[in-house]
C-alpha positions in Angstrom: 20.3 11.8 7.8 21.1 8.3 8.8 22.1 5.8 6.5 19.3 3.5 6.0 16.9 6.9 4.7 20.3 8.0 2.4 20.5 4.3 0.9 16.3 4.1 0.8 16.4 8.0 -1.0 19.2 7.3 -3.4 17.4 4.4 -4.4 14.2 6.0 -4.9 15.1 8.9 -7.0 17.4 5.9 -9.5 14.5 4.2 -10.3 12.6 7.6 -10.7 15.4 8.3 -12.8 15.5 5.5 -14.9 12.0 5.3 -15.5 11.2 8.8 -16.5 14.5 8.2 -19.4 12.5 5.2 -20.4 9.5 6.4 -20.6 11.3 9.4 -22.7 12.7 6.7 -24.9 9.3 4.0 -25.4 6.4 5.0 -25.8 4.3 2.4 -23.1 0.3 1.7 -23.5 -1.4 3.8 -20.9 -3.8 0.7 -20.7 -3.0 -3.0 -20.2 -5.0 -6.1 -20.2 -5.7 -8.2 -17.1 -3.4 -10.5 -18.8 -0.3 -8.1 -18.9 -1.0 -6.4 -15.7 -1.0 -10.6 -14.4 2.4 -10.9 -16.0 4.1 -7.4 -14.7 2.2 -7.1 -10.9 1.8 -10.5 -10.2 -1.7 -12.4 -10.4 -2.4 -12.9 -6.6 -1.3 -9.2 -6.5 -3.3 -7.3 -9.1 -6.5 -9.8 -7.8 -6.8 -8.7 -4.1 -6.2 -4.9 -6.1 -9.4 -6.1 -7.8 -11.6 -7.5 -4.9 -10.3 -4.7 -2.6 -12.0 -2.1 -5.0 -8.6 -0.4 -5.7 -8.1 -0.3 -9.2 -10.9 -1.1 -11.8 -11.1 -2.7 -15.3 -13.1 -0.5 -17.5 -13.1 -1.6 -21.4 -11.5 -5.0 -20.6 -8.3 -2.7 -19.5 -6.8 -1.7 -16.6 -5.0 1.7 -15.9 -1.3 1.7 -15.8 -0.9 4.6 -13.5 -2.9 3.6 -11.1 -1.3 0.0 -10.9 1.7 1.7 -10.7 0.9 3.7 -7.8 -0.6 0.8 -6.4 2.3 -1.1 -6.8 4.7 1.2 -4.8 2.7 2.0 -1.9 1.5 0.3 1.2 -2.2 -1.4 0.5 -2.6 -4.3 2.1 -6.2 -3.9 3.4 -6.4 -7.3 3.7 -3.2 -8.3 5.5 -3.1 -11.0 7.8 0.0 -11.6 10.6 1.8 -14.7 10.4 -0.1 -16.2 12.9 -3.1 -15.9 11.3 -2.4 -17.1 7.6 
């Protein structure tokens, strides 16, 4: 294993880590508002989610799992090179 996948792995299962002990130790909403998922995702961010179709706000709330998921993986549908911005 070379070190870029060790450092990239070690990090990965931290945060894992870290967030399963604090989700242990606070009890988080498994909805948030547009407002909150604005403030933790990023407005431009959590938008193109929107227009893109891949999450949905269902009773003025937005599911925290599935921003989440969102968040960590590759979905840039709309991604433009350099050149092209």
């Amino acid at each position: 294993m070379k070190l870029k996948e060790l450092t990239t792995l070690l990090k990965k299962v931290s945060e894992d880590g870290a967030n399963q002990a604090f989700s242990k130790t606070v009890r988080l909403q498994e909805q948030l508002s547009k407002a909150e998922a604005y403030r933790h995702y990023g407005r431009c961010n959590v938008d193109r989610w929107l227009l893109e179709g891949l999450v949905k706000i269902s009773n003025k709330s937005i599911d925290r799992t599935k921003l989440e998921s969102i968040a960590e993986s590759s979905n840039r549908i709309t991604y433009l090179p350099v050149a092209e911005r």
